[in-house]
N, CA, C and O atoms as a Tinker XYZ file with bonds, in Angstrom:
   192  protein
     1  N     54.091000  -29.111000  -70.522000    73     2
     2  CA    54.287000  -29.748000  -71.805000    64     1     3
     3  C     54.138000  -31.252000  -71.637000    63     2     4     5
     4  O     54.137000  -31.857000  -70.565000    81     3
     5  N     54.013000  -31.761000  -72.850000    73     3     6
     6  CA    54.351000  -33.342000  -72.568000    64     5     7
     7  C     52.780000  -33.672000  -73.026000    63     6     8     9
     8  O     52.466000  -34.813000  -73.367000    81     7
     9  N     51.759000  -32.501000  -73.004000    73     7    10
    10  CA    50.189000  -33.131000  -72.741000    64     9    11
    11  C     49.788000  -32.632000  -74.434000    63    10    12    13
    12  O     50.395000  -31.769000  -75.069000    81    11
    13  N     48.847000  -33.276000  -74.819000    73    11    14
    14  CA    48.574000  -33.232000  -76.417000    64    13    15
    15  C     46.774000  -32.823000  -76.099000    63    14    16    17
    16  O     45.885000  -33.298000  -75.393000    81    15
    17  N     46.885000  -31.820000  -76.951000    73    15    18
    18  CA    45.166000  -31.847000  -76.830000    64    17    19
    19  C     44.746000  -32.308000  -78.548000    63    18    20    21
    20  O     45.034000  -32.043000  -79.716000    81    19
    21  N     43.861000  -33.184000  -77.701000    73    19    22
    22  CA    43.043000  -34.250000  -79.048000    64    21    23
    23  C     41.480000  -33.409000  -79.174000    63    22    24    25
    24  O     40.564000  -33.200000  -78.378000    81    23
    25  N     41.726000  -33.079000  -80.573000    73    23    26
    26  CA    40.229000  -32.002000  -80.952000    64    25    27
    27  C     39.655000  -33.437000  -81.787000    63    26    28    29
    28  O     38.853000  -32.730000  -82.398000    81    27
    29  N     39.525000  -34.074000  -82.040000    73    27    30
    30  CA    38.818000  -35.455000  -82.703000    64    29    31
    31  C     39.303000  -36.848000  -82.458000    63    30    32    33
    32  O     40.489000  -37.059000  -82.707000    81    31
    33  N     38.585000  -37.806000  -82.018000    73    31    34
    34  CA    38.465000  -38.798000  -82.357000    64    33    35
    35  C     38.385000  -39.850000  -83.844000    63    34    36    37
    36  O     37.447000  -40.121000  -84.594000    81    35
    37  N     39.437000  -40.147000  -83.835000    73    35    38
    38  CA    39.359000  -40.972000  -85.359000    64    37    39
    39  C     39.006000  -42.478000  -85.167000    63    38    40    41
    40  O     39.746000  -43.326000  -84.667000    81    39
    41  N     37.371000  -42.716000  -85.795000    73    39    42
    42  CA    36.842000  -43.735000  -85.088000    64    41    43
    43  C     36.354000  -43.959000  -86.868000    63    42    44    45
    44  O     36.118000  -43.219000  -87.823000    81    43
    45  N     36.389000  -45.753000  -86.535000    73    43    46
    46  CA    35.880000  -46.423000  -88.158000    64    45    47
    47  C     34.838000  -45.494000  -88.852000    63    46    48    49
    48  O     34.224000  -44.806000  -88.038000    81    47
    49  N     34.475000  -45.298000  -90.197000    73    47    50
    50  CA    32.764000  -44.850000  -90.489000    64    49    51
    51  C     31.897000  -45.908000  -90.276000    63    50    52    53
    52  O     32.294000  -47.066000  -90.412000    81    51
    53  N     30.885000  -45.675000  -89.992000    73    51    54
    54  CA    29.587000  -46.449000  -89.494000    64    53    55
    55  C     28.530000  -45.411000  -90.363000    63    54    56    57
    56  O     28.482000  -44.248000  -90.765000    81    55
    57  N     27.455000  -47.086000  -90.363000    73    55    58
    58  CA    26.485000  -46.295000  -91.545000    64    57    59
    59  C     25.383000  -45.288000  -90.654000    63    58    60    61
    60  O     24.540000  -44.428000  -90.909000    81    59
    61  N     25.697000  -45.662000  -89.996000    73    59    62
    62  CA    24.578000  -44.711000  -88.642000    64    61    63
    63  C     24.435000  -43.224000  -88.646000    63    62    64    65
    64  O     23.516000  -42.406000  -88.590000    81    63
    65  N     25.710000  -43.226000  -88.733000    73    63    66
    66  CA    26.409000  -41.512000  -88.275000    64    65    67
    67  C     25.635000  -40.325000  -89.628000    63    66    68    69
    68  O     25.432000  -40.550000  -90.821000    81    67
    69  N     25.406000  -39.276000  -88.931000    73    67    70
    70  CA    24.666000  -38.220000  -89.683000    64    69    71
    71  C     25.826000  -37.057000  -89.923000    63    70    72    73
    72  O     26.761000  -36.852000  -89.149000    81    71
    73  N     25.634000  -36.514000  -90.855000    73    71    74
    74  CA    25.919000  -35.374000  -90.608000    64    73    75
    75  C     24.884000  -34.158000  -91.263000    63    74    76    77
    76  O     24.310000  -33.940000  -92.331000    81    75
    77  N     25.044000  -33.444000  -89.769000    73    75    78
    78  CA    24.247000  -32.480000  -89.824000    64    77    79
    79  C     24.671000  -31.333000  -90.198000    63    78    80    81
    80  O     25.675000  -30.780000  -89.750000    81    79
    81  N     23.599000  -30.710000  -91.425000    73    79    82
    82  CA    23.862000  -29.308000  -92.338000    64    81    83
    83  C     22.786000  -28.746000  -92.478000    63    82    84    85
    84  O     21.762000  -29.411000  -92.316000    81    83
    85  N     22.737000  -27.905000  -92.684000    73    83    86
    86  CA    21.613000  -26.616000  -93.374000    64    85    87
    87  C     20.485000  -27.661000  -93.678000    63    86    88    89
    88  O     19.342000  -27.408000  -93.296000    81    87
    89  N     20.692000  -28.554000  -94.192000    73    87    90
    90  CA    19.384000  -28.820000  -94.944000    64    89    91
    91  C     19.374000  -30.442000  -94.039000    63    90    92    93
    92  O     19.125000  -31.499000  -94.617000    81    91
    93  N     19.705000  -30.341000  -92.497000    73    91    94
    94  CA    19.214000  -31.428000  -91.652000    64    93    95
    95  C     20.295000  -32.251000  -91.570000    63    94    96    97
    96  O     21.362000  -32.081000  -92.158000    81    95
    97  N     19.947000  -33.348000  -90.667000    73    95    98
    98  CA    20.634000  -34.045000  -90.464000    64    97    99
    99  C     20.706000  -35.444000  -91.477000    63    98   100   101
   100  O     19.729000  -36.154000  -91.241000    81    99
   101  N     21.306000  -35.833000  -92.189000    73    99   102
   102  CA    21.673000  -36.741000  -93.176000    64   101   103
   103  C     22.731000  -38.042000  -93.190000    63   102   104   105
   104  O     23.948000  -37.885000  -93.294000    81   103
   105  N     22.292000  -38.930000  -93.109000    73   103   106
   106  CA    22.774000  -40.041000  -93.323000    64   105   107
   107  C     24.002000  -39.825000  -94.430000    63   106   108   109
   108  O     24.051000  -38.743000  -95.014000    81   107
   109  N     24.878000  -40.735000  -94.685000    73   107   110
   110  CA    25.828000  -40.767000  -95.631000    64   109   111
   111  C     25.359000  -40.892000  -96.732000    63   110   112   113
   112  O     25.279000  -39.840000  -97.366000    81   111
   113  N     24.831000  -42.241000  -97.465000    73   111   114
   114  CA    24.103000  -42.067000  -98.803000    64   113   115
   115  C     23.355000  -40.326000  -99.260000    63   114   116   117
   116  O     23.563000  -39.698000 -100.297000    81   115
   117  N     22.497000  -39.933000  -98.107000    73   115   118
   118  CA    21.521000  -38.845000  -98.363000    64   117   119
   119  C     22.524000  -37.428000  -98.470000    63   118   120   121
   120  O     22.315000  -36.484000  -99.232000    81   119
   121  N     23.725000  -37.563000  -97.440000    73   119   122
   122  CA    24.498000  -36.276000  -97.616000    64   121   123
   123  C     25.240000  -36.671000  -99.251000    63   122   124   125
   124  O     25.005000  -35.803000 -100.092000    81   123
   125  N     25.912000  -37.623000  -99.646000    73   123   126
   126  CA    26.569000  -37.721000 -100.844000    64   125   127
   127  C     25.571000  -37.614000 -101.784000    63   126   128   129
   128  O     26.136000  -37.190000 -102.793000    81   127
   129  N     24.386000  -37.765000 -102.018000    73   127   130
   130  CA    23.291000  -37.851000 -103.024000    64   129   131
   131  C     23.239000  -35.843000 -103.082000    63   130   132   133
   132  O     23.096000  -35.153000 -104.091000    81   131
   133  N     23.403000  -35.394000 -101.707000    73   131   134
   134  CA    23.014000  -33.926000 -101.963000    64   133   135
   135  C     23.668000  -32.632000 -102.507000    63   134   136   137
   136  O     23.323000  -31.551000 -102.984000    81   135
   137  N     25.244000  -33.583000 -102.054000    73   135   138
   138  CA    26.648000  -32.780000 -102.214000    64   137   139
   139  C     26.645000  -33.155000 -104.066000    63   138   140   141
   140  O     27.140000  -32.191000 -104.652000    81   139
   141  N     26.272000  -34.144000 -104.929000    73   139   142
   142  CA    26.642000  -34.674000 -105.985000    64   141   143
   143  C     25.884000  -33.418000 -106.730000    63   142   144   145
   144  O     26.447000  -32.583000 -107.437000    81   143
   145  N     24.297000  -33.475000 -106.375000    73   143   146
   146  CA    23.386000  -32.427000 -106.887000    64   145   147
   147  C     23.632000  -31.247000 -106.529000    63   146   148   149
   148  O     22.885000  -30.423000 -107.056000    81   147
   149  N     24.321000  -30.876000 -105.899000    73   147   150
   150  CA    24.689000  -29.445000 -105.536000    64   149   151
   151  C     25.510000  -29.244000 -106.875000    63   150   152   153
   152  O     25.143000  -28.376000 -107.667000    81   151
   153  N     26.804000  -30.165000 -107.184000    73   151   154
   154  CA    27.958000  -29.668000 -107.868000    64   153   155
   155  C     27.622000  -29.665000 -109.452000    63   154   156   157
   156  O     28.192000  -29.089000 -110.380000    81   155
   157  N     26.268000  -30.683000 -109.422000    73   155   158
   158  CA    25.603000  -30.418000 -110.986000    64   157   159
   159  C     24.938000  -29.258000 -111.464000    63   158   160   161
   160  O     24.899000  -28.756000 -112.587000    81   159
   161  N     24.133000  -28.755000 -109.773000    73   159   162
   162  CA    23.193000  -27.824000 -110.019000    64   161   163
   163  C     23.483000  -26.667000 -110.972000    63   162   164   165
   164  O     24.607000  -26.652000 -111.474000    81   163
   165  N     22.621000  -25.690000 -111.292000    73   163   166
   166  CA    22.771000  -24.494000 -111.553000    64   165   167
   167  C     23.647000  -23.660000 -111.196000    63   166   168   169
   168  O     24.224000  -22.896000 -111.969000    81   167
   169  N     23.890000  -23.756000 -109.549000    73   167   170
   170  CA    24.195000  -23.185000 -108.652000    64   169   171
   171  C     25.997000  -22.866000 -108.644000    63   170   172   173
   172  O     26.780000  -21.946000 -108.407000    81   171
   173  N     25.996000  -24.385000 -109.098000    73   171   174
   174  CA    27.739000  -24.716000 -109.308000    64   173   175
   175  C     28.586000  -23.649000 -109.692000    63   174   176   177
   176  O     28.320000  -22.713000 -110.446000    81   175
   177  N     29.766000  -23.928000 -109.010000    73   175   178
   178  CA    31.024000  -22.965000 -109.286000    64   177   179
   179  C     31.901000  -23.805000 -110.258000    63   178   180   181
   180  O     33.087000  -23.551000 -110.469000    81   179
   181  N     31.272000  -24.742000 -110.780000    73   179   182
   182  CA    31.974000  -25.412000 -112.145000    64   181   183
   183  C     31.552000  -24.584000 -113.357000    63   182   184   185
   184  O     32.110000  -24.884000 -114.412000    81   183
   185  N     30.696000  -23.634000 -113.380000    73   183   186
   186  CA    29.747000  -22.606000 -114.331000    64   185   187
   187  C     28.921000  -23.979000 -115.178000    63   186   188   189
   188  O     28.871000  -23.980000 -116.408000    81   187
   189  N     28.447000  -24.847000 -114.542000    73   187   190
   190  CA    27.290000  -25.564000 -115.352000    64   189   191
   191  C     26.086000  -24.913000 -115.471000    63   190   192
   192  O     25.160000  -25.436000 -116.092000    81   191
């Protein structure tokens, strides 16, 4: 005991960083531009 296991690093956001999904790896602007159009889409579980 006494020992902590660290599953993440909590480090500033930087504009660099991607995150990678289904549809590639994406910059921040490009992932929030995709997540916005998702929740408008057709597709939505808002029933739009």
């Amino acid at each position: 005991m006494g020992h902590e296991l660290e599953l993440f690093d909590l480090v500033p956001p930087f504009a660099s960083v991607l995150t990678v999904s289904s549809m590639g790896a994406l910059g921040p602007r490009e992932f929030a531009a995709v997540c916005e159009r998702s929740l408008r889409g057709p597709a939505s579980r808002r029933g739009g």
